[in-house]
N, C-alpha and C positions, 0 to 999 in steps of 0.2 A: 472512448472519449477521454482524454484527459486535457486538463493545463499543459499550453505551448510554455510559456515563462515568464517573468514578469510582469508582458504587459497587461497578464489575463484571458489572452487569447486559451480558444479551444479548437483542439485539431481531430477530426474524424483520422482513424487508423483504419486504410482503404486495405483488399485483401494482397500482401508481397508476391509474388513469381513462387515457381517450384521448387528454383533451385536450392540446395543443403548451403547456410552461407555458411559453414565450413570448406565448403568445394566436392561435395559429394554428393549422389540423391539424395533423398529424404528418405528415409526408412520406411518400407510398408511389407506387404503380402510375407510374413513371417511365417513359417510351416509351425503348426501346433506344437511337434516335438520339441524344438528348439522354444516356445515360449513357456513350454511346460518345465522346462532343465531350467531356464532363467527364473520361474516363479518359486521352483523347489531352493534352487541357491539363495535368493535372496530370504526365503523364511527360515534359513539353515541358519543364516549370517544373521537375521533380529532373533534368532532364538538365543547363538550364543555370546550375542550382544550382550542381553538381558539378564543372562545365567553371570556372566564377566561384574554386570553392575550390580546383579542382589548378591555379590557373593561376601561371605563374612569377611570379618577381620583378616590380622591373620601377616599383614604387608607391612614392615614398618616403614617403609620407605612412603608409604602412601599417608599413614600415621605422622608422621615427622616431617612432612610435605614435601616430600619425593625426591628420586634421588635425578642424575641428569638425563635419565630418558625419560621421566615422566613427561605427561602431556601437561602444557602451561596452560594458564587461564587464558582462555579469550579474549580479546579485546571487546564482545559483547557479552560477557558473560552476563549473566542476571546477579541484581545487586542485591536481592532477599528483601528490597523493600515492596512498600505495598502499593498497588496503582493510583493514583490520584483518582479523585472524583470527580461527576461531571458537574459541569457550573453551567451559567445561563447556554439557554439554547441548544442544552445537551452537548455543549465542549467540552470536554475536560479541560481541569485549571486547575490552580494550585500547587504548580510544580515547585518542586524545590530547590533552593537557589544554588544548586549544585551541578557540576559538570552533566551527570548520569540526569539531574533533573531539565537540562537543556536538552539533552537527547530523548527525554519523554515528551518530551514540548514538542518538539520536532516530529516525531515520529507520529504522535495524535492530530496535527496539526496536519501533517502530509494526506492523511488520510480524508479530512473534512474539506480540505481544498479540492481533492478531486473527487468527491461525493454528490451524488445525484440531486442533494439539498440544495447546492452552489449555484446551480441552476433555474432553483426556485424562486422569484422576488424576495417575498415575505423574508424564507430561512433564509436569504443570502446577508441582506442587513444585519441578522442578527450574527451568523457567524463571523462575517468583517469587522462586527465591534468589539466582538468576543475572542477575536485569535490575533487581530493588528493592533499596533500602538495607537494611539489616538489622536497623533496628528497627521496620521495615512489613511485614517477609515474615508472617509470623505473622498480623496480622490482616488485611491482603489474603488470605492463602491462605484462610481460614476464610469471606471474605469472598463469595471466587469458588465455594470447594464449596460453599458456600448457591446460587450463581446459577446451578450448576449441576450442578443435581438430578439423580436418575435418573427424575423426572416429566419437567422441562423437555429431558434430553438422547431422551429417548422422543416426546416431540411432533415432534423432528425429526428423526426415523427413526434413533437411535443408541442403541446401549446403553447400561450406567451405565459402558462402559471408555469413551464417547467412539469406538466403531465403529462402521460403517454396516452395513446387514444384508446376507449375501451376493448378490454380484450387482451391487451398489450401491457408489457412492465418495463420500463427503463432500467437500465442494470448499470451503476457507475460505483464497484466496489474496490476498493484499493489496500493493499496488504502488505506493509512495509517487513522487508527482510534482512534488514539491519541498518544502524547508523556509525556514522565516523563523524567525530567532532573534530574540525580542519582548523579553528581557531576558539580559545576561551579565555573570559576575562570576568570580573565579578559584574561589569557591564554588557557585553556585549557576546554572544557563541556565534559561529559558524558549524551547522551541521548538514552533512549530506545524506539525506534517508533514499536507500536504496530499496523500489518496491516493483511486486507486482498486480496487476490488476486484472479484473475483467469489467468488458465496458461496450454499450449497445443495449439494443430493447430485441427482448424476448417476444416474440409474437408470429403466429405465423403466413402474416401477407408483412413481414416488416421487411425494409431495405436496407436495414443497417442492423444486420443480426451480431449476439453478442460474442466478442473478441477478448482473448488474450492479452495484455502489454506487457512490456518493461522497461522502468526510466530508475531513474534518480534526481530526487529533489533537493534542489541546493536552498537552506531557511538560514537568512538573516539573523537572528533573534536580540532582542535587548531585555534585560530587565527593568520591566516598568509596572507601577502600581502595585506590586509585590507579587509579579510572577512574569515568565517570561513569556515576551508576544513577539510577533513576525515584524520585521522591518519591512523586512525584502525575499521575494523567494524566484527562483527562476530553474527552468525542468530540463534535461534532457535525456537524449533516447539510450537504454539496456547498464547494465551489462544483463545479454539474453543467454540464456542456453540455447542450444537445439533444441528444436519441438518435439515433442514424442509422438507419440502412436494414440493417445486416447481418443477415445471413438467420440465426436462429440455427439452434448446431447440435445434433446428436442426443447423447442421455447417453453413447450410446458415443463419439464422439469428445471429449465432455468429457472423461470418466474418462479415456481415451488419451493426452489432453494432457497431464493431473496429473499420472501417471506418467513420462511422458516430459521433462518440461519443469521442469528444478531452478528452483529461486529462487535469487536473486544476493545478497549482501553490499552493500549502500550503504555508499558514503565520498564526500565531497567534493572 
């Protein structure tokens, strides 16, 4: 489940065809040897990943910031600062009024919009007052309890509080894997949080078991009351890789994981 796009809407991600949307099968029945030569390579390559990046001194070219084949900095590199804290209703807030602090905004902000909360009455007030500017909470919130009903929270096995039925765990977890800021100004950022998620209820008589995604979140933002909030945000589908081979797993080790496994704070 995620956010369709502005208007608030929410779209079940029903199960694709077989086909490789590259133009090929899908990868399966791999013979052992061959996955055994791929596991030895790959722990070959983090070993002397690892040995490359503890290794001492020694480089001046790396000392003196590199000569013209060094690798350049990322455009998401981490900024060494520290993550902001959470404010009301467990948002984080108090970003800093800086480019890197728009893109923390965003990226936090991407994550509680499509959060299993969103769908809760109670929590959803409070996050619309807590991540939107304050002259859009009002007709967003009216916006989002139209999108979601206690018909549409019923088609996906929850009640009208946004619960799953006992037994069962709703899973609407989203993982942002970087941002691009498309426009900045001391008023206003545009930033695009590219993420992926998992999304559906764990359980095992459920009809909508839990799925994979991949979109990108386009966030308005403006600076207001001394930090920045969403204006406007609207969603669309990948960029995806090809899916791999993980064997999935059972509801009970999904539900297991949700419980056990917090979400993080993004900062740059």
């Amino acid at each position: 489940m995620s956010l369709g796009d502005d208007t608030g809407r929410t779209r079940t991600r029903l199960p694709e065809g077989s086909g490789d949307p590259y133009g090929g099968a899908r990868r399966s029945g791999r013979s052992s040897s061959r996955s055994l030569v791929t596991v030895v390579g790959v722990v070959v390559l983090l070993i002397a990943a690892i040995a490359f990046a503890n290794r001492g001194g020694g480089d001046s070219d790396a000392e003196e910031g590199g000569g013209g084949d060094s690798p350049k900095a990322a455009a998401t590199a981490p900024s060494g600062e520290k993550p902001v804290s959470a404010g009301e209703a467990g948002v984080p807030a108090g970003f800093p009024h800086t480019r890197q602090g728009a893109e923390s905004a965003a990226a936090n902000y991407a994550v509680v919009l499509v959060s299993a909360d969103i769908l809760k009455p109670d929590r959803r007030t409070e996050i619309v007052r807590q991540v939107f500017v304050s002259e859009k909470q009002a007709s967003l919130e009216d916006r989002f309890d139209r999108a979601y009903t206690k018909e549409f929270l019923g088609s996906i096995g929850l009640d009208e509080n946004g619960n799953a039925a006992p037994g069962e765990t709703y899973v609407s977890r989203t993982m942002p894997i970087g941002t691009k800021v498309t426009s900045y100004s001391d008023t206003e950022a545009g930033v695009d949080v590219w993420c992926s998620g998992v999304f559906g209820t764990a359980g095992e008589k459920t009809t909508n078991p839990v799925t994979s995604d991949w979109f990108t979140m386009t966030l308005q933002l403006r600076w207001a009351d001394g930090d920045w909030k969403v204006d406007s945000f609207a969603q669309k589908d990948g960029p995806a890789p090809v899916p791999g081979d993980n064997k999935a797993s059972t509801a009970e080790e999904m539900a297991t994981a949700v419980q056990e496994y917090g979400g993080f704070t993004y900062a740059r």
